[in-house]
N, C-alpha and C positions, 0 to 999 in steps of 0.2 A: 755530655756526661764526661766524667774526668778519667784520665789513665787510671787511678786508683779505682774508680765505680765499674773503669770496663774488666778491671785487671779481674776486682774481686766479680764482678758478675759470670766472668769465666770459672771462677773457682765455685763457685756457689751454684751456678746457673742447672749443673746437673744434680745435684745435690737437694734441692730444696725451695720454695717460695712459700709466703705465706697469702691465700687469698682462698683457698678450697677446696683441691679433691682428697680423696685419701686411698691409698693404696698399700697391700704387705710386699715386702720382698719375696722375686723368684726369681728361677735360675736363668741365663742366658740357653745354657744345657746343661743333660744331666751328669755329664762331665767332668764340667773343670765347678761346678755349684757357684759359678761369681754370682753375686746378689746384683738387682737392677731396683734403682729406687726410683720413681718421676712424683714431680708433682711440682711445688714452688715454694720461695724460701723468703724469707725478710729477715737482715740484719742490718740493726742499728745501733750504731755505737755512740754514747753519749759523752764525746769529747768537743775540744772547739777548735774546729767549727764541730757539730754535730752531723755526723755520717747514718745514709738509712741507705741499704739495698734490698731492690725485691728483683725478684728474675723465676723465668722457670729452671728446669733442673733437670738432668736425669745423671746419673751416678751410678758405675759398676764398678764393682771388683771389692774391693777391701784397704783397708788406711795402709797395708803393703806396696799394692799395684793396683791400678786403678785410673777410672778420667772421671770427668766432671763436665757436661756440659748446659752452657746456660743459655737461655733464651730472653730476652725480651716479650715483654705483656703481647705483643703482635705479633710474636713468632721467630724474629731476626734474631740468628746467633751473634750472640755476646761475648765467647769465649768458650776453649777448651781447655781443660788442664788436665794431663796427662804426668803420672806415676808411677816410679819403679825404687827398689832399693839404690840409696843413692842419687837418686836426679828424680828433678820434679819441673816440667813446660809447662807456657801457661800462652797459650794462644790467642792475640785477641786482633781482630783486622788486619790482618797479613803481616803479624809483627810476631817471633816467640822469641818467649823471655825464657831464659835456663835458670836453675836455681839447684843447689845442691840438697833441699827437702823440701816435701811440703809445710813441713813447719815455716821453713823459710819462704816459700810461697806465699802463704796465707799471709803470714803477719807484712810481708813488706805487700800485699797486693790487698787487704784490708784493712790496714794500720792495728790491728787485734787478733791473737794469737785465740784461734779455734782449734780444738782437741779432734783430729781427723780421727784417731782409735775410741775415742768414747763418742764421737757421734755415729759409727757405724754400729757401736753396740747399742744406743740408743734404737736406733733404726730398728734392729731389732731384737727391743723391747726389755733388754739388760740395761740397767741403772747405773751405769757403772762411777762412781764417785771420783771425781777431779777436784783437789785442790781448787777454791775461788768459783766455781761451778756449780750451780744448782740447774739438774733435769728433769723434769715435770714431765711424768710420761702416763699419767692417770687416763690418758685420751689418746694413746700410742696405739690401743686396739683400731680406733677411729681412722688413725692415719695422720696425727697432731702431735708435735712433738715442739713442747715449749724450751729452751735453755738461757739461763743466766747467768754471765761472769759478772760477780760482783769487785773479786782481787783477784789481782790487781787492776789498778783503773784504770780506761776507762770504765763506765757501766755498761755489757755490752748483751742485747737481746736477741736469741736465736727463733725463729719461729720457721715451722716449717710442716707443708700440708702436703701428704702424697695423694697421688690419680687411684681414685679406687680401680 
């Protein structure tokens, strides 16, 4: 697997996979209310070469502050990535990388700019419309949340199934 598949497997890995359970957000406590998402995530970006991640997931907090972790189909962590205002690590085999946002995270550790605020509304269950972005959330009750960037290109497909 390349630096960029383990970079974004970290980023994605808590976040999302696509292959089957479905679950809603709860709180970690009743607290501080951080949302906790698991399940597994599939993106595939249709550039060349053509890029596809799948991994498991689990994802707290919010597109402010927040981690991501990701697992491998057999369980081995893949990557952490960890968020705060301002800075954004991305942990993957004993290496972390800094970055000064998660925007900047995602797009150099996926080669495609993902909307970290409209996927957490997505999650829960707000539409929220992005420029080049189509979210298909007709099966969000389910725990299924389809997304597509069409602009700018590449063509890039988010799929993602939470643990009921």
């Amino acid at each position: 697997m390349s630096r960029r598949s383990l970079a974004f497997a970290g980023l994605v890995s808590s976040a999302l996979i696509m292959s089957g359970c479905a679950s809603t957000p709860t709180s970690i406590n009743q607290q501080d209310q951080t949302d906790v998402w698991a399940g597994r995530l599939s993106l595939q970006i249709h550039s060349e070469p053509a890029q596809a991640f799948f991994a498991g997931f689990e994802l707290r907090g919010n597109a402010q502050q927040g981690e991501l972790s990701l697992t491998s189909p057999i369980g081995s962590t893949l990557g952490l990535m960890r968020w705060s205002p301002g800075q954004a690590t991305l942990a993957t085999g004993g290496e972390i990388k800094r970055y000064s946002s998660t925007d900047e995270l995602i797009e150099k550790s996926t080669g495609a700019a993902i909307p970290l605020s409209a996927l957490f509304d997505w999650l829960r269950g707000t539409n929220t419309v992005l420029s080049g972005w189509t979210a298909d959330l007709s099966r969000q009750q389910d725990g299924r949340i389809d997304a597509t960037r069409r602009s700018p290109a590449p063509l890039t497909q988010l799929r993602i199934v939470l643990n009921q």
